[in-house]
C-alpha positions in Angstrom: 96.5 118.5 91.5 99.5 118.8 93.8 99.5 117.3 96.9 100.4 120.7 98.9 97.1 122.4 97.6 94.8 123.5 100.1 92.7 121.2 101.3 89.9 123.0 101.3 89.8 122.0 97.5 89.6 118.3 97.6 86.4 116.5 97.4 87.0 113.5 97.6 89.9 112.1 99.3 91.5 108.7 98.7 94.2 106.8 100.9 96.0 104.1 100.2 96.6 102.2 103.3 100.2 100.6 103.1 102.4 99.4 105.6 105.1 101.2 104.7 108.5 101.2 105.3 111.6 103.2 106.3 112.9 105.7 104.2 116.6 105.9 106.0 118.9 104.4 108.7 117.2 106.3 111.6 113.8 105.0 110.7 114.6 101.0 110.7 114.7 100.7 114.2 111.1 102.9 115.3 109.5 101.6 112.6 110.6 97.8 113.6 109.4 98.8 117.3 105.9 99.6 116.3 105.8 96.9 114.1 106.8 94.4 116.7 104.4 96.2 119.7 101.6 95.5 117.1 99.1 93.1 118.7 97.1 92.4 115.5 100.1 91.8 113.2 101.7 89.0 116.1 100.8 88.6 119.7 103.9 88.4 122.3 103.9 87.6 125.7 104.9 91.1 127.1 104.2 92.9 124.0 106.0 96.2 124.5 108.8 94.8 126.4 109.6 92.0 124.0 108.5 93.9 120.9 111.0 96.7 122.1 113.8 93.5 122.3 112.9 92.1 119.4 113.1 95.2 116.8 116.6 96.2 118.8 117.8 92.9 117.8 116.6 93.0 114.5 117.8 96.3 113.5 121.3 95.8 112.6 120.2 92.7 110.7 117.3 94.7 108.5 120.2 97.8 107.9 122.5 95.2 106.2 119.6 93.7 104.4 118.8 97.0 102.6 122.4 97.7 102.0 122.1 94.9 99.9 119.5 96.2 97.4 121.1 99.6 97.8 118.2 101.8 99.0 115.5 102.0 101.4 112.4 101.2 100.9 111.5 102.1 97.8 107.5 101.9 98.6 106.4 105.2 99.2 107.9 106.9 95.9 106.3 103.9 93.9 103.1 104.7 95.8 103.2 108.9 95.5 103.3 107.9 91.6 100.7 105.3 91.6 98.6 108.0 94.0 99.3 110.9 91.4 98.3 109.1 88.5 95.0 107.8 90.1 94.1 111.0 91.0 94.7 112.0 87.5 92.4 109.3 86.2 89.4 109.8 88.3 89.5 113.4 88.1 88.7 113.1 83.6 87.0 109.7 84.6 84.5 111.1 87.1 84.2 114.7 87.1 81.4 114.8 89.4 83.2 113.6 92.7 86.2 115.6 91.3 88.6 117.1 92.3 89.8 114.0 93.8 93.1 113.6 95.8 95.0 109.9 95.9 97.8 109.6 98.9 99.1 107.0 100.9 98.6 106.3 104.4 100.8 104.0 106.3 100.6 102.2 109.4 104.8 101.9 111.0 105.9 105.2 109.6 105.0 108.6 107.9 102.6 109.6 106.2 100.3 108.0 108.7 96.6 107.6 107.6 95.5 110.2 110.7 98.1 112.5 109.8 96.7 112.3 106.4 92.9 112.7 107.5 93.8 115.6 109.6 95.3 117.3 107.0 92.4 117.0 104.8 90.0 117.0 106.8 87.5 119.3 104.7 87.2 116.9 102.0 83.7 115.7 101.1 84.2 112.2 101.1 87.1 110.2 102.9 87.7 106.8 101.1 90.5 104.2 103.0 91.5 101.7 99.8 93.3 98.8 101.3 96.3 97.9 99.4 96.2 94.4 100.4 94.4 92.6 98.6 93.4 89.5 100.8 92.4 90.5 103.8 94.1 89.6 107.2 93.8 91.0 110.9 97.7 91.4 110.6 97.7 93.6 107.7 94.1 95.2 106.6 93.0 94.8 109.7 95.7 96.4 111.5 95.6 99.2 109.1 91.8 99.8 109.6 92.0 99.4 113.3 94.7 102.1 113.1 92.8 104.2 111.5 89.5 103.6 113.7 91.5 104.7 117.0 92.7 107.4 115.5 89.3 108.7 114.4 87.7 107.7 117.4 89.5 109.6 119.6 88.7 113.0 117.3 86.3 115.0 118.9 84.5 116.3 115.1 82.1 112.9 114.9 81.0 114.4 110.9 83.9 111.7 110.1 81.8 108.8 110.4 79.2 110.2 108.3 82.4 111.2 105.4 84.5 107.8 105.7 84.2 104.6 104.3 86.8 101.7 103.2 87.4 100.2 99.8 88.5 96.1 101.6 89.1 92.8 100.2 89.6 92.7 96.3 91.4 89.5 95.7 88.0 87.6 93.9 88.0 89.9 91.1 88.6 89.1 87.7 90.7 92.4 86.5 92.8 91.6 89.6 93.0 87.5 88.5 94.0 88.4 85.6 96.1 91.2 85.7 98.5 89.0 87.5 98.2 86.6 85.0 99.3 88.8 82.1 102.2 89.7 84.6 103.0 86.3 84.8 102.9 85.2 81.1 105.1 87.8 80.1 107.7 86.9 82.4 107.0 83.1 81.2 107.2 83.9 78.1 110.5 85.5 78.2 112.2 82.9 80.1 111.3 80.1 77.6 112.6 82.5 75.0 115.7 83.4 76.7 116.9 80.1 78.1 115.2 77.9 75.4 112.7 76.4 78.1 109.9 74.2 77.3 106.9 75.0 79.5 106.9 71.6 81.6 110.6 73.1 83.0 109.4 75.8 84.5 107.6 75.9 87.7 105.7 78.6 88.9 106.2 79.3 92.7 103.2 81.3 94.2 104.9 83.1 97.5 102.9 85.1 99.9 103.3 86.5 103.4 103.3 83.6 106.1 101.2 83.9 109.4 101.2 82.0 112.5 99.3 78.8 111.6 97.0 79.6 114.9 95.9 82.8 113.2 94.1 80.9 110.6 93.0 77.3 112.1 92.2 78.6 115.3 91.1 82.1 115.5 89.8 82.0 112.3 91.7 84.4 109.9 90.9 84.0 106.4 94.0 85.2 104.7 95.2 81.5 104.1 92.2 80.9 102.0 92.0 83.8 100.0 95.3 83.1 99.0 94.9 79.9 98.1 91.9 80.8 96.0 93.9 83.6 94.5 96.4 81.2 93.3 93.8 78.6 92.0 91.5 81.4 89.9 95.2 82.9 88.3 95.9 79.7 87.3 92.9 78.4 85.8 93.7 81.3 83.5 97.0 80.9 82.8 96.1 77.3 81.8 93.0 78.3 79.5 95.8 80.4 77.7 97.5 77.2 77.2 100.4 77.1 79.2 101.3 73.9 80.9 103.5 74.1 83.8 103.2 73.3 87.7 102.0 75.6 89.7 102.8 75.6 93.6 101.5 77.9 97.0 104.2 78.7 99.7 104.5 81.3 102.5 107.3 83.6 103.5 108.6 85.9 106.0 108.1 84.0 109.4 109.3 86.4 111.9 108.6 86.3 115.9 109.4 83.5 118.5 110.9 80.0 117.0 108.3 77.7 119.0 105.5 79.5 116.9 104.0 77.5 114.1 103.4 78.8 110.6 101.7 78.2 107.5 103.0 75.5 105.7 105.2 74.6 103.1 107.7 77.4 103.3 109.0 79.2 100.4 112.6 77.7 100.7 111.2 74.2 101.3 109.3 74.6 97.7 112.3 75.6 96.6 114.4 72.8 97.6 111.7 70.3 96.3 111.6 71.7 92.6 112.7 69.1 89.7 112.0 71.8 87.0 114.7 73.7 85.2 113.8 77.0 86.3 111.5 78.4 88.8 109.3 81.9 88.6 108.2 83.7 91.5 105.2 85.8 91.9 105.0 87.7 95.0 101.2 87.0 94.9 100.2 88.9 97.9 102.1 92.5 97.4 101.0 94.8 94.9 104.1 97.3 95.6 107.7 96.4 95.5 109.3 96.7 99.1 111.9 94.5 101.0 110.4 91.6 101.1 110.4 91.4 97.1 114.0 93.1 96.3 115.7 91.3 99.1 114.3 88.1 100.5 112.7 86.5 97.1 115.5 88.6 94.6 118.6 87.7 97.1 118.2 85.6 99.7 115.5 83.0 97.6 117.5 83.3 94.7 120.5 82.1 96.5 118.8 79.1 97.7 117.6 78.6 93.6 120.6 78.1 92.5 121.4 75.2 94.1 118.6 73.3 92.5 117.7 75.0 89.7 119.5 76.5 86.3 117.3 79.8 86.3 115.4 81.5 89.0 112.7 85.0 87.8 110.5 86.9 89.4 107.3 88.5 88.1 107.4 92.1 88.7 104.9 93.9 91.1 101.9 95.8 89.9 104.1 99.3 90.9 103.5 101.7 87.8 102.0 99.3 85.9 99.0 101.0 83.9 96.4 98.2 84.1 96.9 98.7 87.7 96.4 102.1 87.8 92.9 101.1 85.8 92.3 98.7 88.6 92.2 100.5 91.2 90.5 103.5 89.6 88.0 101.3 88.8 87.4 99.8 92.4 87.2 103.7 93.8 84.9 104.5 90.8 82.5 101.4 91.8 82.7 102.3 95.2 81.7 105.9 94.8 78.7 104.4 92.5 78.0 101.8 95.7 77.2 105.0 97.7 80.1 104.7 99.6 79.3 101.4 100.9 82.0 99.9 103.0 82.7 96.2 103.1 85.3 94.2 105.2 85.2 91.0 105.7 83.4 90.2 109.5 85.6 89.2 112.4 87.5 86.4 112.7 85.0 83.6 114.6 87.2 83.4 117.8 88.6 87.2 117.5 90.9 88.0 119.7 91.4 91.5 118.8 90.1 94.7 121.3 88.9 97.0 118.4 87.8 94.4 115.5 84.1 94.9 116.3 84.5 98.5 117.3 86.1 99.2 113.4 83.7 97.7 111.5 80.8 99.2 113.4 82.4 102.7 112.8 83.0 102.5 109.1 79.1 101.2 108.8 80.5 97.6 107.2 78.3 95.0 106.1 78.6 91.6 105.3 80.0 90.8 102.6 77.7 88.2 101.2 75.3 91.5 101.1 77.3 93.1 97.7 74.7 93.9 96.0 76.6 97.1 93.5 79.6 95.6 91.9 78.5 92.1 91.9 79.1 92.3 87.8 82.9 93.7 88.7 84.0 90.5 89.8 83.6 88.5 87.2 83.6 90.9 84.5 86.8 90.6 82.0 88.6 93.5 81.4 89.7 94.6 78.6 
């Protein structure tokens, strides 16, 4: 179905909530603004003033940095595919909530997830699919806050009755292990190409960094999903047989220099590696954007080679077609759940103005309550 069809014709609509990311010049700096005036994703003393200062300094520095992988962020086209083939799949795999209609929704730039309600608004069913996998206030939360304001402040309340919000997917085994086929195959190919025994290679888990306060004080469980992300993906690989190390850091600390953030960093694993060659996985994107092509590819790489012979990364999940299955299968179980929503419950000292307010308008319930796809997360795909 294209995406211009009427949408009188959709019944079931699925976003994919994404944070997006500019698609020229003129959209670094608004989208940097935003991103820096977002209280959820970092808290700033004057938060529009020094959110404004922050993204103008920032700007030229983010324009150079995607001159270096020569384009702009390449996330929405890789998510328009992923969206076109998902509707694809759901429309011959469940013909009963069809026709269905996959887009992306994002929260700095456009296609915003409102703009995309609004649009289709006459769809039967609304379904927001979190593309991060592990939740966080900065990132899901942020994104499903968004989408709450926006939806609150519509004056046609049959909304609430028609949305609901696929969170939270990390503890799956499809997921687990789709990452760990990703993995091996990279693996593989370096110990073929460089003639590397499995002990010289060390596996470097690298995921989005927070503000350390985020998680030991306020509560945030990001850092532990992670962590038990990394520890389930290994426990595969190793019952596959390979024997390597395998080692958790965090990247992409931006805001003020006196904040403190998860810990190690990813070029303080880097430094400390005695192996031959390191592979990255970007374990907590599913889509490539900056933060993949430029800060692991470049700028980690560059640190790499001055302690290691060869430096990989494993690809993003992008077009792969198990993670097409994936996440046709997570809208297909939620569909079968009733439309159940279920994000994970606030933060135990939450700061945040519209945390409550969110979950109690998407109808969430606790998580320890899943009581419909219980067998999906430890099932074994195929």
């Amino acid at each position: 179905m294209s995406h211009n069809e009427s949408n009188s014709s959709v019944k079931t609509l699925v976003i994919l909530l994404n944070m997006g990311g500019p698609q020229n010049k003129d959209e670094i700096h608004p989208y940097l603004k935003e991103l820096f005036q977002d209280r959820e994703l970092l808290k700033l003393p004057f938060q529009k003033i020094l959110g404004r200062i922050i993204a103008w300094r920032r700007t030229p520095k983010i324009q150079e940095r995607y001159e270096e992988i020569g384009q702009y962020s390449p996330t929405k086209k890789i998510m328009d595919e992923q969206c076109a083939e998902i509707t694809k799949k759901l429309d011959v795999e469940r013909p009963q909530s069809a026709p269905h209609l996959c887009l992306s929704g994002f929260r700095y730039c456009s296609p915003r997830t409102g703009e995309m309600i609004k649009k289709h608004k006459n769809a039967e069913k609304i379904i927001l699919f979190s593309q991060y996998p592990q939740h966080s206030c900065a990132t899901s939360g942020s994104s499903l806050c968004d989408a709450y304001r926006w939806l609150d402040k519509e004056t046609d309340k049959s909304f609430q009755n028609r949305i609901s919000v696929i969170d939270q997917w990390w503890d799956r085994n499809d997921y687990s292990e789709l990452w760990a086929m990703l993995i091996k195959k990279k693996f593989e190919e370096m110990k073929a190409s460089h003639g590397l025994k499995d002990e010289e290679i060390r596996i470097i888990y690298s995921a989005h960094s927070l503000p350390e306060s985020y998680c030991l004080e306020k509560g945030d469980k990001y850092n532990e999903e992670i962590t038990n992300s990394m520890e389930r993906i290994e426990k595969i690989l190793l019952s596959w047989g390979l024997k390597h190390e395998g080692a958790l850091a965090w990247q992409s600390k931006v805001g003020p220099q006196r904040t403190k953030w998860l810990t190690p960093s990813t070029p303080s694993v880097i430094a400390e590696t005695k192996q031959k060659a390191i592979l990255m996985v970007p374990i907590a994107f599913t889509t490539d954007h900056i933060e993949t092509l430029d800060e692991i590819d470049i700028e980690f790489r560059g640190y790499a080679d001055e302690v290691v012979d060869h430096f990989e990364r494993v690809d993003c999940f992008n077009m792969e077609e198990k993670f097409i299955d994936l996440c046709t299968r997570l809208i297909t179980e939620h569909i079968e759940s009733d439309y159940k929503s279920c994000i994970r419950p606030t933060c135990i000292n939450c700061e945040g103005t519209d945390c409550a307010s969110m979950r109690k308008y998407f109808q969430s319930y606790p998580i320890s309550q899943r009581d419909l796809t219980s067998n999906s997360h430890e099932k074994v795909s195929a």
